[in-house]
N, C-alpha and C positions, 0 to 999 in steps of 0.2 A: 333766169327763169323766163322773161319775156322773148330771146334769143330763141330758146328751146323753143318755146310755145309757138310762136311764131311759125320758125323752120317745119315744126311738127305737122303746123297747120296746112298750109304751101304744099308740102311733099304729100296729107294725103290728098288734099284738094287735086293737085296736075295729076292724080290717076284718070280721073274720069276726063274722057275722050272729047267732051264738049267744051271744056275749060281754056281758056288764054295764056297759056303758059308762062309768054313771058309778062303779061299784062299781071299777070296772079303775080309774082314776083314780086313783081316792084310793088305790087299792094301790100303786101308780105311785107317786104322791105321796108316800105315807107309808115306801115302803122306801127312796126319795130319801134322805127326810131322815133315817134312820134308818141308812142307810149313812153319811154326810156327818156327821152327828151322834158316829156311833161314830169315825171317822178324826180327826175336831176332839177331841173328849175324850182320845183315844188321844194325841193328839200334844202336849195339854195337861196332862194326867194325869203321861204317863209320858214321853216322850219330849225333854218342857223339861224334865225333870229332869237332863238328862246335855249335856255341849257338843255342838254342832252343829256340820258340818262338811260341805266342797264336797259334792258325790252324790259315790260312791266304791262298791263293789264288796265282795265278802267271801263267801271260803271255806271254809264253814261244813262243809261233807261229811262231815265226820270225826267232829264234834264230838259228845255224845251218845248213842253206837251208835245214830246215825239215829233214836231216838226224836220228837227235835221233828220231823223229816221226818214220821212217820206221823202226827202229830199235824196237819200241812198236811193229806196226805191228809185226814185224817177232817174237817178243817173245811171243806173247800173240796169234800168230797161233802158233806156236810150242810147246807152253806147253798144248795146246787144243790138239795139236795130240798125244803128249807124257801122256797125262790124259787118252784119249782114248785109247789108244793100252793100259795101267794099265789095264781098266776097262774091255779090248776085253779078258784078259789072263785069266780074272777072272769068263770068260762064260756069261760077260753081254751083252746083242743082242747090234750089233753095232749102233744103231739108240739111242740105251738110252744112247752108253757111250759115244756118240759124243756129247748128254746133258752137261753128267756130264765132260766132260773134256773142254768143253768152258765153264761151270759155276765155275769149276778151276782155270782156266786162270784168267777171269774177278776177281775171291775173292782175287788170289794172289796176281794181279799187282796190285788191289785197297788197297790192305794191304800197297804196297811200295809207292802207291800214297798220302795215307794218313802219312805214316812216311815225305815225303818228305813236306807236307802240315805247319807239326811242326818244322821244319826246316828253320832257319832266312835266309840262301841262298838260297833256292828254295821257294817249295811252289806247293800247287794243283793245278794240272793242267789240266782244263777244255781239253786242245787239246790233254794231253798224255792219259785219258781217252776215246778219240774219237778214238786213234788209237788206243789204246787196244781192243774196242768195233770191231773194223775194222778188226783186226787180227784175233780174238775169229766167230768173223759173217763172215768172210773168210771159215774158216773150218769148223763151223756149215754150214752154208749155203750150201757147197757143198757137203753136207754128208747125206743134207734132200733131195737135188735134185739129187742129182745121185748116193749116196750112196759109191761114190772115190774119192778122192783129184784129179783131171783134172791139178788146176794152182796149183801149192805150192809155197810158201816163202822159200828163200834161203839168207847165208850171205856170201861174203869171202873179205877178209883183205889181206893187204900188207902195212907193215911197210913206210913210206915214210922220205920226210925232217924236218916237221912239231913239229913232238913229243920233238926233238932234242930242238928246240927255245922257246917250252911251257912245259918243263916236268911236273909240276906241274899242269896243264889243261888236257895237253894231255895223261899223262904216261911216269913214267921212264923203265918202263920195259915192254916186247912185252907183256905177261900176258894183264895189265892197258891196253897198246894202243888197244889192243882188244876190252875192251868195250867202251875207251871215246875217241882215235883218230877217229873222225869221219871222218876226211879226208883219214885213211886207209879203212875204210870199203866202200861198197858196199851193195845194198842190192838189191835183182832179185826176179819177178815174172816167172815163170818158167812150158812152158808146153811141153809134148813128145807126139810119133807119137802115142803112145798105149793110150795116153789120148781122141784122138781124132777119129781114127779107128775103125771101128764095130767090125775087128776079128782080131786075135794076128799074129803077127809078130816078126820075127828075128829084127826089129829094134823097136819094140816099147823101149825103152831105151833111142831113141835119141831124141835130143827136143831144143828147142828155150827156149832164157832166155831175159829179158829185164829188165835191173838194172839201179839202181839210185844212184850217188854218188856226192860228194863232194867236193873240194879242194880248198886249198889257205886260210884257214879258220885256225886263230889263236888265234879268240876270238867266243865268241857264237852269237853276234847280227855282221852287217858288221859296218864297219869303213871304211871312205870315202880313197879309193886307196887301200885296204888291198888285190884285184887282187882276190878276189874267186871269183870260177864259179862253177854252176850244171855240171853235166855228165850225159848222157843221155847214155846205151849201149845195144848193141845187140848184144846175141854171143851164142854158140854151148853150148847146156846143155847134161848132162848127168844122167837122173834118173837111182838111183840105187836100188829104189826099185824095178822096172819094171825090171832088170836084171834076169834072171832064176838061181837060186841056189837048193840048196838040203840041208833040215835042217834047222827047224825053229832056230839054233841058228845063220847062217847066212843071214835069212830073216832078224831077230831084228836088227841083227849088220847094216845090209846095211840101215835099215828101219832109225836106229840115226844117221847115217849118214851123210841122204841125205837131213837134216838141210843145208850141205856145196856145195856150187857154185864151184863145180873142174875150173881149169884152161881151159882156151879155148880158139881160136882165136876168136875176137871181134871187132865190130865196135861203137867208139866213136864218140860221138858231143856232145859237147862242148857249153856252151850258149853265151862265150867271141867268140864262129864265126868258131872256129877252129872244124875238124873232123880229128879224129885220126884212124890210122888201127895199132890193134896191134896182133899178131902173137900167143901170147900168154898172156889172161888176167886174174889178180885174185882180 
């Protein structure tokens, strides 16, 4: 499937007259195997490590207070934009490669949704496909209507007390709590002044973030007294693409970036009643 999708992609991308033929190729080529690559290590890695079992199904909704769900989102919009700027270097007009970089998104995570399907502790998951659809029609979506990312998905982490009582769940090392302390992460929907502005500005850079987070979670479904609560937060963003630089190698650099939610004063609530002010939040 990725082969196909791939090929597919490539072949109709070198129609148009302005493209790099052979540059589009090896782009082609190279996310091939770098999709393919990551699903084989992913299923040798991590996935032989637990029994295997027929494809089966898994209702996951609950689990989390939906954090691994935004976590889909934000990957499955960021490998859509990270497809697209491949597809943008390769001379393919940005409207087709913001196609082909949410039709990436969707083949890869559905690659991992399917590994996880065969998998006797998990299983397919009908809601981690909705978010993925959700992330992927995020960045499509705003690429057909306005032709620039306005809101972007953002992640940022902070280690907590958590991982420490569940290493095994949560991660023994910061690497792991990265991707499965869901009680460190956060995740923000994130807009600035240049997003909304008819004409530029010395501050389009600066912007509003509203994230969604976690806590108190030491198992994936709740348990009665286990004291989690959602986080609701509002706090000062910083796009770094919108910064002014010189030198497309500093564009790209700020461009992978600005995947990350910098630190910033914030305002929290709380769903247990409490609203927090913090000074500086990440």
């Amino acid at each position: 499937m990725l082969f196909v999708f791939g090929h597919a992609s490539a072949q109709t991308a070198a129609s148009d007259p302005g493209v790099h033929r052979g540059r589009l190729a090896a782009v082609s080529g190279a996310g091939v195997a770098v999709m393919a690559g990551s699903l084989i290590g992913l299923n040798e890695a991590w996935y032989a490590q637990y029994e295997r079992s027929r494809f089966h199904g898994f209702n996951d909704g609950a689990e989390w207070l939906q954090m691994d769900k935004a976590g889909h989102v934000f990957s499955s919009y960021w490998i859509g934009r990270w497809g697209q700027g491949l597809m943008r270097a390769s001379g393919v007009p940005q409207r087709q490669a913001a196609w082909v970089g949410a039709g990436t998104s969707l083949v890869f995570l559905t690659g991992v949704e399917v590994l996880d399907g065969f998998s006797a502790g998990w299983g397919f998951s009908g809601w981690d496909m909705l978010a993925n659809a959700a992330g992927a029609g995020l960045f499509l979506g705003q690429e057909l209507a306005w032709g620039q990312q306005r809101i972007k998905v953002k992640y940022s982490v902070w280690p907590g007390p958590y991982a420490a009582q569940r290493p095994d769940l949560l991660g023994t090392s910061f690497a792991e709590q990265v991707l499965k302390d869901y009680n460190a992460q956060t995740i923000w929907l994130t807009l600035s002044a240049g997003a909304v502005r008819g004409r530029a500005s010395a501050w389009d850079w600066l912007g509003l973030a509203l994230g969604h987070g976690g806590d108190g979670m030491l198992t994936a479904e709740a348990e009665p007294g286990d004291g989690r609560f959602r986080q609701v937060l509002l706090a000062v963003d910083v796009d770094l693409e919108r910064i002014p630089v010189r030198g497309k190698a500093w564009r790209t650099v700020l461009f992978m970036l600005n995947c990350i939610k910098l630190p910033s004063p914030a305002i929290e609530w709380r769903s247990d009643g409490r609203v927090m002010l913090h000074g500086l939040y990440f």
